[in-house]
C-alpha positions in Angstrom: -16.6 91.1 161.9 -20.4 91.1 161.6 -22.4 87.9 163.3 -24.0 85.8 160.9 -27.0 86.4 162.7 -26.8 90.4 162.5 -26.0 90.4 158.8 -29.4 88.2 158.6 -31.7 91.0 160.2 -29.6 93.8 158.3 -30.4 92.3 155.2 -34.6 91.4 156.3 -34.2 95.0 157.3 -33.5 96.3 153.9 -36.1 94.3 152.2 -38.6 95.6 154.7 -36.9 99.5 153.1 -37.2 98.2 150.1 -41.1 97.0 150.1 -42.0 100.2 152.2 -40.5 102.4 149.5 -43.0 100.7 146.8 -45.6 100.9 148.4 -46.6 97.4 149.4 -47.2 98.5 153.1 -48.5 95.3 154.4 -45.6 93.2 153.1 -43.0 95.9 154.7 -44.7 95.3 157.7 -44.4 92.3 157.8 -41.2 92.5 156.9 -40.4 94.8 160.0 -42.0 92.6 162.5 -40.0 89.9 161.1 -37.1 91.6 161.9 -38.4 92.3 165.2 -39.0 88.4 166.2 -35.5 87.9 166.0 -33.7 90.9 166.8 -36.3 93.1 169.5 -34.1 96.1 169.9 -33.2 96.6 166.1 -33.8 100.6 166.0 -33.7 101.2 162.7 -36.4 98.7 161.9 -38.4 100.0 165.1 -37.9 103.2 163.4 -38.8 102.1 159.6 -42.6 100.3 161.5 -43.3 103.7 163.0 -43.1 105.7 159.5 -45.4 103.4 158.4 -47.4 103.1 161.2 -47.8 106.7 160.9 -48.8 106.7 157.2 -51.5 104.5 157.8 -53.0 106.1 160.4 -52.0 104.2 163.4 -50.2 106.9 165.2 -50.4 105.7 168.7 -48.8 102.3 167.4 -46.1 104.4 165.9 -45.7 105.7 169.6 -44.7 102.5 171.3 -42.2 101.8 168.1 -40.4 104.4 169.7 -40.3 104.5 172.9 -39.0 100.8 172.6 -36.2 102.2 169.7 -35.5 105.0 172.4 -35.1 102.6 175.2 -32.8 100.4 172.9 -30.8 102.9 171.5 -31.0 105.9 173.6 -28.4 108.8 172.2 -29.9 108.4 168.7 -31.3 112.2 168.4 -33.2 110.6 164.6 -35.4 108.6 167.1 -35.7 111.3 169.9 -37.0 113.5 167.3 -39.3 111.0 165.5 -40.5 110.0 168.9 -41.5 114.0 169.6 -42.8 114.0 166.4 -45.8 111.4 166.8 -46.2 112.4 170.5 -46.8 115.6 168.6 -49.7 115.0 166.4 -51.0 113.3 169.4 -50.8 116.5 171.1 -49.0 114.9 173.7 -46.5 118.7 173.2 -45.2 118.8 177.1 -43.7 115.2 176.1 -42.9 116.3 172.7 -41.0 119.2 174.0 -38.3 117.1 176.0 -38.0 114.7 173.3 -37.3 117.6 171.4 -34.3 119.2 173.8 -32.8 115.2 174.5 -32.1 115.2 170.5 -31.0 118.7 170.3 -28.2 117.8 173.6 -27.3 115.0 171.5 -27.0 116.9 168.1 -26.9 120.6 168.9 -26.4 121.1 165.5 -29.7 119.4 164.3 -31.9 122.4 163.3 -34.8 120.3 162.5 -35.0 119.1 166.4 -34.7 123.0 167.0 -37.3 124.0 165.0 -39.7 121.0 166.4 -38.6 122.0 169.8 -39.6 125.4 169.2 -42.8 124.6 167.5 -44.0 122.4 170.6 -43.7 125.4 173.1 -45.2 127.5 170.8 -48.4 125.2 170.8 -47.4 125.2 174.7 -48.0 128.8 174.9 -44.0 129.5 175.6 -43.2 132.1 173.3 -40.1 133.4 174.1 -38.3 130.1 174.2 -40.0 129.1 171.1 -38.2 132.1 169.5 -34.9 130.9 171.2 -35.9 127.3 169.4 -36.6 128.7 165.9 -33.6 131.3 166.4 -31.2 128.5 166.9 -32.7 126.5 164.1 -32.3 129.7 161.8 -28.4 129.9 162.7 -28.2 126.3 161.5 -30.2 126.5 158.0 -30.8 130.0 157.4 -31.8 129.1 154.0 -35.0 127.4 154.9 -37.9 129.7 154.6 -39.9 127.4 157.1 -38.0 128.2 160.0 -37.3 132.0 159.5 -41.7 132.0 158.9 -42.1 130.6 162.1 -39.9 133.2 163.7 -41.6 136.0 162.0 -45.1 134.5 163.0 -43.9 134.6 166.7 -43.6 138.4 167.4 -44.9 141.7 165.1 -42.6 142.3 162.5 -41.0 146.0 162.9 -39.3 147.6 160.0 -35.9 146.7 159.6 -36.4 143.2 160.4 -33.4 140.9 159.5 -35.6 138.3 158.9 -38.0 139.7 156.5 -34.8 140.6 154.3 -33.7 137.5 154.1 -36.5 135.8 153.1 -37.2 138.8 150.6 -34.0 137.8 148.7 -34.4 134.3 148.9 -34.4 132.7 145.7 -37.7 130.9 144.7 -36.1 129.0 142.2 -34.6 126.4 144.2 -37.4 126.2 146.6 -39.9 122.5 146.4 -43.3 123.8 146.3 -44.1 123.9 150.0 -40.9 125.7 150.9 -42.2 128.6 148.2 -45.9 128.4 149.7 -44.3 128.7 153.0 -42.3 132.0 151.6 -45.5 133.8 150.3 -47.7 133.3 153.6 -44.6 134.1 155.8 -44.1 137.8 153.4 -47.4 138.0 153.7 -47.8 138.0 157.9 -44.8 140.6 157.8 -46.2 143.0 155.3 -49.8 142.6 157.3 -47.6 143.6 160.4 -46.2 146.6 158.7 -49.4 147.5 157.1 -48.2 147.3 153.6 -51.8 145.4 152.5 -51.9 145.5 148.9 -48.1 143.6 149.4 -49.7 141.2 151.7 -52.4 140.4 149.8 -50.4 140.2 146.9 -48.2 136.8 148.5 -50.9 135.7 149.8 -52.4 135.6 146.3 -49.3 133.6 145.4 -49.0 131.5 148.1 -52.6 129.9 148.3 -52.3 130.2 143.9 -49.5 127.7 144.9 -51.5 125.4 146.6 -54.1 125.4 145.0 -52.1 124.8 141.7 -50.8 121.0 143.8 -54.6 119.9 144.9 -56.8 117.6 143.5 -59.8 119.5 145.5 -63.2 119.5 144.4 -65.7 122.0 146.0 -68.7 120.4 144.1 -67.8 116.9 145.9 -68.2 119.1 149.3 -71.2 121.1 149.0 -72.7 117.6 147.0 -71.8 115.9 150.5 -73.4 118.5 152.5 -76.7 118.1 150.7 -76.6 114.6 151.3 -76.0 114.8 154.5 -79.4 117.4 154.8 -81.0 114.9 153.2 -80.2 111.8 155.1 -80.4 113.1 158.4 -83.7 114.9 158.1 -86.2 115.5 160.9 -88.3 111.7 160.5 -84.8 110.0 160.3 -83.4 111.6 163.4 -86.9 111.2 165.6 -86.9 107.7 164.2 -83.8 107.2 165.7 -84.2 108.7 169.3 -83.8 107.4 172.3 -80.1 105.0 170.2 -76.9 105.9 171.4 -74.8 106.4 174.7 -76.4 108.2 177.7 -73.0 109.8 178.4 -72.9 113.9 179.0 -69.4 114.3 179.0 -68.7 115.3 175.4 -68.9 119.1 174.4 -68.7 119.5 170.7 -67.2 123.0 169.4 -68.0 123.2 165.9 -67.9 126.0 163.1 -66.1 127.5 160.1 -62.3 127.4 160.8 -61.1 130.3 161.9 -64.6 131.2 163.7 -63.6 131.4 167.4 -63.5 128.1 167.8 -60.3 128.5 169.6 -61.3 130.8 171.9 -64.8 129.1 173.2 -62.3 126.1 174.2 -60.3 127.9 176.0 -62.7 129.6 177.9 -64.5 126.7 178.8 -61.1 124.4 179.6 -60.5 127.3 181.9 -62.9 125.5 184.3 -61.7 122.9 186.6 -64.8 120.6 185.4 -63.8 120.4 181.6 -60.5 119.3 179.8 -60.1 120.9 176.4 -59.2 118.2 174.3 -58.1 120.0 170.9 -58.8 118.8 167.8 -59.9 115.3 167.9 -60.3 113.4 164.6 -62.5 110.7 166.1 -65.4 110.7 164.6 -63.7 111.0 161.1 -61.4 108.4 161.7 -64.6 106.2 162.5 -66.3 107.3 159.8 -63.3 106.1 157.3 -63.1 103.2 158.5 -66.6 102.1 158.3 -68.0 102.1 161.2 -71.5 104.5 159.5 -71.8 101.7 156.5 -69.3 101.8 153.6 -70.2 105.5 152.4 -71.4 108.3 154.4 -74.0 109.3 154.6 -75.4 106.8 152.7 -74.7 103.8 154.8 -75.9 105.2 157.8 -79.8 103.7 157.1 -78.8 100.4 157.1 -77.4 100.5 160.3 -78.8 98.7 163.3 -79.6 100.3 166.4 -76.8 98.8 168.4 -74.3 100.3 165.9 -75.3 103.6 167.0 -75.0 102.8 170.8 -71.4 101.4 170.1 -70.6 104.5 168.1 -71.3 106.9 171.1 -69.7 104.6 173.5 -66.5 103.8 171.3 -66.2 107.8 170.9 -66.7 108.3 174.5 -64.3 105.9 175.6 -61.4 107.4 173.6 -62.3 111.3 174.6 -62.3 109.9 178.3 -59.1 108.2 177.7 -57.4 111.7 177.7 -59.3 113.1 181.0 -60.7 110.3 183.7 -62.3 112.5 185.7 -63.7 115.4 184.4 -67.1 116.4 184.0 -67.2 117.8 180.4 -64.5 116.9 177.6 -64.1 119.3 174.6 -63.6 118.0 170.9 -62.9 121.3 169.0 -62.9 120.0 165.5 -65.0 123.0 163.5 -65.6 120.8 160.6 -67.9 118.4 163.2 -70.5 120.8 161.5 -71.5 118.0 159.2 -71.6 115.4 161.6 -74.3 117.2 163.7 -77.2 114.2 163.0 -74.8 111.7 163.7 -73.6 113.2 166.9 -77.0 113.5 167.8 -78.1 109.9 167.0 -74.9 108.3 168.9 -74.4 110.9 171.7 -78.2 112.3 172.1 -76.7 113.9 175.8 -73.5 115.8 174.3 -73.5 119.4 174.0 -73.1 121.4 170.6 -71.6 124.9 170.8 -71.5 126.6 166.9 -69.5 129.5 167.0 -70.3 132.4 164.4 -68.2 134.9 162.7 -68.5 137.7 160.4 -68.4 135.8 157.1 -65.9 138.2 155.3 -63.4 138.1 158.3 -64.0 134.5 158.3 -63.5 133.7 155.0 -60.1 135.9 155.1 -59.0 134.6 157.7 -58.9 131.3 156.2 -57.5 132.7 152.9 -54.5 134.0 154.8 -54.1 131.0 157.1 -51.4 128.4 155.8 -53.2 125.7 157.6 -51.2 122.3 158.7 -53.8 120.0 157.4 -55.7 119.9 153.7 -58.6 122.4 154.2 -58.0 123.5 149.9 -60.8 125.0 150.4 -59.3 128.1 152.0 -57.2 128.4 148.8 -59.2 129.9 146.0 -62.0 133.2 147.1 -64.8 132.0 144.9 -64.2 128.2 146.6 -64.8 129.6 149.7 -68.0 132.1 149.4 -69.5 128.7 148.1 -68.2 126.5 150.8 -68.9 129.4 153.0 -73.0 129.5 151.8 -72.6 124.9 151.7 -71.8 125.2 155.6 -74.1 128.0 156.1 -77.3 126.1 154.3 -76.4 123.1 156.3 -76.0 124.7 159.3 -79.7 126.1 158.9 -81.1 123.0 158.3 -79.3 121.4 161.8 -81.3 124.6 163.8 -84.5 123.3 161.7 -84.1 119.4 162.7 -82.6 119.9 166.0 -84.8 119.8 169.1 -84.5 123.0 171.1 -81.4 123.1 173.7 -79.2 121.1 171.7 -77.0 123.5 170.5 -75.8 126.7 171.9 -74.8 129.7 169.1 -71.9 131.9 169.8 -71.5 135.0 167.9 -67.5 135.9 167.8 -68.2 139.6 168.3 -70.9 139.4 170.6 -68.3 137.2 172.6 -65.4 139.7 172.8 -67.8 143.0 173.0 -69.1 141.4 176.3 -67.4 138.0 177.6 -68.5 137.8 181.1 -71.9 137.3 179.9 -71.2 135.1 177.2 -68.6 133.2 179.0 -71.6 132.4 181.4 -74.2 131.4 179.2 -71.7 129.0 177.6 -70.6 127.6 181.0 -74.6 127.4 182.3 -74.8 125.6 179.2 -72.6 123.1 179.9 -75.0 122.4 182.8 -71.7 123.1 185.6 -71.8 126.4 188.1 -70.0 129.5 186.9 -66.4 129.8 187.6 -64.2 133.3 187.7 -61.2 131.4 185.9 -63.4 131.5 182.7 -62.7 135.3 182.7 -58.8 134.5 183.0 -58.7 131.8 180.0 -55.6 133.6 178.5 -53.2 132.4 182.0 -54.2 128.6 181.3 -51.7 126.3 180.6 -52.9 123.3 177.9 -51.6 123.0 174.5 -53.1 124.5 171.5 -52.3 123.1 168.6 -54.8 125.8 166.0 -53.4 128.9 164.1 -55.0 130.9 167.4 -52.1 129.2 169.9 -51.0 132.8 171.1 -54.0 134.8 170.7 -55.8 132.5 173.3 -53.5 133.1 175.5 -53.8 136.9 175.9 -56.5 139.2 176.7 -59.4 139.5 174.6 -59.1 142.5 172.3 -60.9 143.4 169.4 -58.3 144.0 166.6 -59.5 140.8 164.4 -63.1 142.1 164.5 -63.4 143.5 160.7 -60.3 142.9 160.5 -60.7 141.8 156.7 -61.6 145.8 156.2 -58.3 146.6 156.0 -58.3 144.3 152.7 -61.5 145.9 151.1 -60.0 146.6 147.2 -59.4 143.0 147.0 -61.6 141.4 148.4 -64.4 143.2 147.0 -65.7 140.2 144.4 -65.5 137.6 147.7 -67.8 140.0 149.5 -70.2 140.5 146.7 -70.5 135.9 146.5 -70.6 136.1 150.4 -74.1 139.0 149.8 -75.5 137.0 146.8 -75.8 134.2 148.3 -77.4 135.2 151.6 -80.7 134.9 150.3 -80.0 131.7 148.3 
């Protein structure tokens, strides 16, 4: 029989369920926590504050929830896996990955620990046992589209391929809109592999008409924030505002239009044994939304007082150094930095800004046939992105106009690959640190990449995605022609 005491927290733990699932997050947590004064080691309530902790952003948080439900309740593969999942989005994927295998030797049969698994050693650069990952999860639920994508987005589908079938004759109709956006993108990678374009171009028609179809996107709130932002931070604001901010050196911003390069110029430069490649960091964003610019940004950035600035670069500091004590340069890859430029140079006048450049047609493909993790709707409709495309461009013009010279460092993709050692040097002579040959061998270092480019970086360079959006000329024929027009605009 049940202790008084245990029904008690069972019960508070259901009302905590029952106010998370309206909504009422500050009540559920509460609720949790209530639960947690009384009973410590309750794991399902450990479990229920790190969902929420999640949703509202306080990921790390989420991470201790675990570890202590972990500790508590350690052969409960739900918690393994929820624990690899946040250590995941913190990129924390070598940690990920062995939460990952403890749920799958609990539950060998648990295809969603599998597929995590498998997705953590991709980031990890460990391709063949991330097809062994995604197999197994396959064999498990061969009916989810997800997992087969992942497998055909892991090697060059040949013809024949029993995955590629399968997914062919999957039936859409029972599919939630994700798994059917999944399908489309996955048939369109495999009929891009076997060169059937006008098929691949066709699903990926579908798949981002999908998405699109779900969003509440608006590209006239992003090219209206762009101008704003070229207005705030204009060449009087930002010389009034010299000489604010943190003297620190050790950021290196990589910033650009997704699907750029930006991948590559990390990895390069976290090749040498002075920089850490941090990833995608959304620090400044997270500060910015939760108001540490004013209430709006840009607009609240003029009221601020010159300490607010020098607490902003030191805050930001602080947490990039938190992932690498002792390194000389720190990475923050984030492409869409590119509108933060004036604030970055306000609150961290000494960090370096690399832009990275690409073709605009390959770029803008690329992104059209990207199914990207987080919410860049942008990518999801051609005309959307020639005008985001000429938004970033414009703004990008006016950061060369305001900028003082030696601030920021352009990288042209092409120029990169057609001739990396030179490059590869003026990036690292940039950086202000001596040359180093391991630059040259990016693709045989080990750090997690969690970006679409996770396996290119990690080969050779080779020039096969340079005009690469050639190959898709018929139909993208009316995105070129926006992309021209608006050059001279």
């Amino acid at each position: 029989m049940c202790s008084q005491s245990h029904t008690s927290s069972d019960a508070a733990y259901q009302a905590a369920v029952a106010l998370h699932m309206q909504g009422r997050t500050a009540e559920a947590e509460a609720a949790y926590l209530g639960v947690l004064n009384t009973h410590p080691d309750h794991g399902n309530a450990l479990h229920g504050l790190s969902v929420l902790y999640v949703q509202t952003g306080r990921t790390e948080a989420a991470v201790g929830c675990l570890r202590r439900a972990v500790a508590a309740t350690p052969n409960d593969p739900v918690l393994w896996c929820g624990l690899g999942e946040v250590l995941g989005a913190l990129q924390g994927h070598d940690e990920a990955a062995q939460c990952f295998a403890r749920a799958t030797q609990l539950a060998p049969d648990f295809a969603l620990a599998h597929f995590n698994r498998g997705t953590a050693l991709f980031y990890l650069g460990c391709a063949a046992e991330a097809a062994d990952a995604f197999s197994r999860a396959v064999a498990l639920e061969p009916q989810d589209p997800a997992f087969r994508r992942a497998l055909l987005g892991i090697e060059k589908v040949q013809p024949g391929n029993v995955h590629l079938k399968a997914l062919e004759a999957m039936a859409q109709d029972g599919l939630s809109p994700s798994e059917r956006i999944a399908l489309h993108f996955a048939l369109a990678k495999a009929y891009d592999d076997l060169g059937d374009y006008a098929r691949a171009f066709a699903e990926l028609a579908r798949g981002n008409a999908e998405k699109r179809r779900f969003s509440r996107y608006s590209i006239a709130t992003d090219l209206a924030r762009f101008e704003a932002i070229a207005a705030t931070f204009s060449a009087d604001f930002l010389s009034s505002h010299a000489g604010l901010g943190t003297s620190s050196d050790v950021p290196v911003f990589v910033i650009g239009m997704p699907r750029s390069g930006t991948s590559l110029v990390e990895q390069i430069l976290a090749s040498h044994p002075d920089v850490f490649g941090a990833g995608e960091r959304d620090i400044l964003p997270s500060f910015i939304n939760a108001g540490r610019v004013g209430r709006e940004f840009p607009a609240g950035v003029g009221a601020l007082e010159d300490s607010a600035w020098t607490r902003l670069g030191e805050d930001y500091v602080r947490t990039l150094r938190a992932l690498a004590p002792d390194v000389a340069r720190i990475t923050d890859k984030l492409p869409l930095n590119f509108h933060l430029v004036g604030l970055i140079r306000i609150a961290m006048p000494n960090a370096r800004i690399v832009h990275v450049r690409r073709d605009p047609l390959d770029t803008c493909f690329s992104c059209f046939s990207t199914l990207f993790d987080d919410d860049l709707d942008f990518s999801c409709d051609l005309a959307d992105l020639a005008r985001y495309y000429h938004g970033y461009h414009r703004l990008m013009d006016h950061w060369r106009a305001v900028l003082p010279a030696g601030v920021m460092l352009e990288v042209q993709y092409e120029r990169l690959v057609a001739d990396i050692d030179a490059e590869a040097r003026r990036l690292i002579d940039f950086c202000g640190l001596d040359w180093n040959e391991r630059c040259l061998k990016f693709y045989e270092t080990r750090r997690p990449v969690q970006t679409a480019s996770a396996l290119q970086v990690r080969q050779p360079l080779y020039t096969s995605s340079v005009g690469r959006a050639a190959r898709y000329a018929p139909w993208l024929e009316p995105l070129r022609r926006r992309l021209e027009a608006q050059e001279g605009t």
